[in-house]
Every structure is written in C-alpha cells, then in structure tokens.
MITIKOL-917927 format. One record per atom (N, C-alpha, C): x, y, z; residue in three letters. Coordinates in steps of 0.2 Angstrom, whole numbers, padded with zeros to 4 digits, always signed. Layout:
REM residues N
XYZALA ...
//
This chain:
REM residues 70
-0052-0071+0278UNK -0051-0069+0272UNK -0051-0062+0272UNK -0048-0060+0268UNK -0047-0051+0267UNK -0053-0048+0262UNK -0052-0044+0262UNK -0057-0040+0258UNK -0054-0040+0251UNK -0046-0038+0250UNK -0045-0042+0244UNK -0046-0049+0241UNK -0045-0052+0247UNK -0043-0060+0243UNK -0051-0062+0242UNK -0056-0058+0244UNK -0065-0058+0242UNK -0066-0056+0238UNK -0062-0051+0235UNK -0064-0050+0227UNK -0061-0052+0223UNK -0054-0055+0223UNK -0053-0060+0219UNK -0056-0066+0217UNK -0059-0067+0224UNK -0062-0075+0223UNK -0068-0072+0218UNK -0073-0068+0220UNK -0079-0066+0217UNK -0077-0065+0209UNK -0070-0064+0206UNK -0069-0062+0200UNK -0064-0067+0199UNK -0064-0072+0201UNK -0063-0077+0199UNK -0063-0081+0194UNK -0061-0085+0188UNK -0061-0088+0181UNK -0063-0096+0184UNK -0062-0098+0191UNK -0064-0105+0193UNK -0071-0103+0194UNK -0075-0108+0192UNK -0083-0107+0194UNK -0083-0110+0202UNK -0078-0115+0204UNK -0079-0118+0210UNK -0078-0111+0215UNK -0074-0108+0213UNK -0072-0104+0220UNK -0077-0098+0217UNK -0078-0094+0212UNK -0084-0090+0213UNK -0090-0091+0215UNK -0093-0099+0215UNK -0098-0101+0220UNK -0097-0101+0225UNK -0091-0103+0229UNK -0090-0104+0234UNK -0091-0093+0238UNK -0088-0092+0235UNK -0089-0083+0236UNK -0096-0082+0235UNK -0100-0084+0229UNK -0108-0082+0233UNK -0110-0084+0236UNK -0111-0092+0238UNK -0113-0092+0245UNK -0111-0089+0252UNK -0104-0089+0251UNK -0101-0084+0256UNK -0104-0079+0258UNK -0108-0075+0253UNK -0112-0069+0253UNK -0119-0070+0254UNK -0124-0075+0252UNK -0127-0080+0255UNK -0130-0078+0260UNK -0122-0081+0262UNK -0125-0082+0272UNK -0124-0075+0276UNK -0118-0071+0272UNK -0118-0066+0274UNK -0124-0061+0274UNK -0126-0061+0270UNK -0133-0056+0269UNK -0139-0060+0275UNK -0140-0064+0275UNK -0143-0069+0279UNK -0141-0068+0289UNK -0137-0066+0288UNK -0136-0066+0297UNK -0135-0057+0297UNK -0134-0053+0289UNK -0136-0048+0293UNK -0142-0044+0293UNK -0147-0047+0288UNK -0155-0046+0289UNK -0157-0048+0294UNK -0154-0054+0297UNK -0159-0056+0304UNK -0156-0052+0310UNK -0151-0048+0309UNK -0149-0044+0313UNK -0154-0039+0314UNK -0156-0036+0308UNK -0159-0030+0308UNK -0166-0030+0307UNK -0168-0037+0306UNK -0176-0038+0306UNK -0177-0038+0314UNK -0170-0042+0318UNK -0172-0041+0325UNK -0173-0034+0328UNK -0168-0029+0327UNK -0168-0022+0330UNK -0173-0018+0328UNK -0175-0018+0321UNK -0182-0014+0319UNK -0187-0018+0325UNK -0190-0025+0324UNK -0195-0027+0329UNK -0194-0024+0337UNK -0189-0026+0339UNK -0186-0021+0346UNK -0189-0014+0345UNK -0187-0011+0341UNK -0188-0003+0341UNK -0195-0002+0337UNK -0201-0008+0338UNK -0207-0005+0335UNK -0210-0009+0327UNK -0207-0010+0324UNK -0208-0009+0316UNK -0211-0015+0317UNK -0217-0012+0313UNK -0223-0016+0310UNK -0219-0022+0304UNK -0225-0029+0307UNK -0219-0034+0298UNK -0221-0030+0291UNK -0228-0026+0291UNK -0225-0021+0284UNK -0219-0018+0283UNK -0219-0016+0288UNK -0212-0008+0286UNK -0209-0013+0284UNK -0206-0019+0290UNK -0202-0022+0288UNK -0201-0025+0280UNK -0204-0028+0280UNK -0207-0031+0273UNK -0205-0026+0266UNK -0209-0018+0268UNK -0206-0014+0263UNK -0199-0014+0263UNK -0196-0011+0268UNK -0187-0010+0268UNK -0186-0013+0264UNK -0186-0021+0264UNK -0183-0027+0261UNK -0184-0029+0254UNK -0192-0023+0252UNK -0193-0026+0246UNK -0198-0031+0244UNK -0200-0036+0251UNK -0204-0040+0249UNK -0209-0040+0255UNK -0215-0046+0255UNK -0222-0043+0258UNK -0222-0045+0264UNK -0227-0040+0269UNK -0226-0041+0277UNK -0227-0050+0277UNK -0231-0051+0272UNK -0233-0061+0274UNK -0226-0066+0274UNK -0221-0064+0269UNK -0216-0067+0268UNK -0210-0066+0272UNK -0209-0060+0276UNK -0204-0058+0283UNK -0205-0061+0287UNK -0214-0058+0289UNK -0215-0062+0294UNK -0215-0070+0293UNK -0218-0076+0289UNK -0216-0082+0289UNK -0208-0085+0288UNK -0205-0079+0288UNK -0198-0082+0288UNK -0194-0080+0295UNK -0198-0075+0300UNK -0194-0071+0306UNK -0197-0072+0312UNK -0204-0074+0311UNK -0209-0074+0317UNK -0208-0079+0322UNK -0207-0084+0318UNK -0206-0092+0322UNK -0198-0093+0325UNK -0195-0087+0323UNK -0189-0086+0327UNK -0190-0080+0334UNK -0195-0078+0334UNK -0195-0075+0341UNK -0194-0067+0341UNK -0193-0065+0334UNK -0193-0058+0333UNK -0199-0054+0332UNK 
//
C-alpha cells in the first residue's frame, strides 16, 4: 500500500476500511516500539527511562518487554 492509498483509507467515509487502517497502525506502532525498546535496553536504558520516553511507567514496559528478552 502507498502512502497515498493510507491516507485515503484513514480518511475514508467506510468505517470498515478506516478500522481496517487503524489497526494497520496498531501493529505498526507495535513492531516499531519493540524495535526501539530493544536498542535503548542494548545501549543501557533503564525500564524507567524507557517507561518515561513512552509516557507510561517503568512497571508497565517492563511487564510488557521483559518476558521477551529485552
């Protein structure tokens, strides 16, 4: 999908196809946090830091990243 044809769907008047574009974003947000929660832990960063970057608290990153090996 193009980066136009993603903002069509997102602006979309079908509620099917603009749900289907926020999932799509979803998951996209989703594989790129776990990307970057893995290269911060690599390079050092405490689950606080992490936890603040994101907004929410080192208890919740960490129970959502730790059991994956990061």
């Amino acid at each position: 999908m193009t980066s136009g044809e993603f903002v069509a769907s997102i602006q979309s008047a079908d509620p099917a196809v603009g749900l289907r574009a926020v999932g799509a974003l979803h998951r996209l947000a989703e594989r790129v946090e776990a990307i970057h929660v893995r290269l911060a832990r690599e390079q050092g960063w405490s689950w606080e830091q992490i936890g603040d970057a994101l907004g929410v608290s080192r208890q919740s990153v960490h129970a959502k990243y730790a059991r994956r090996g990061m």
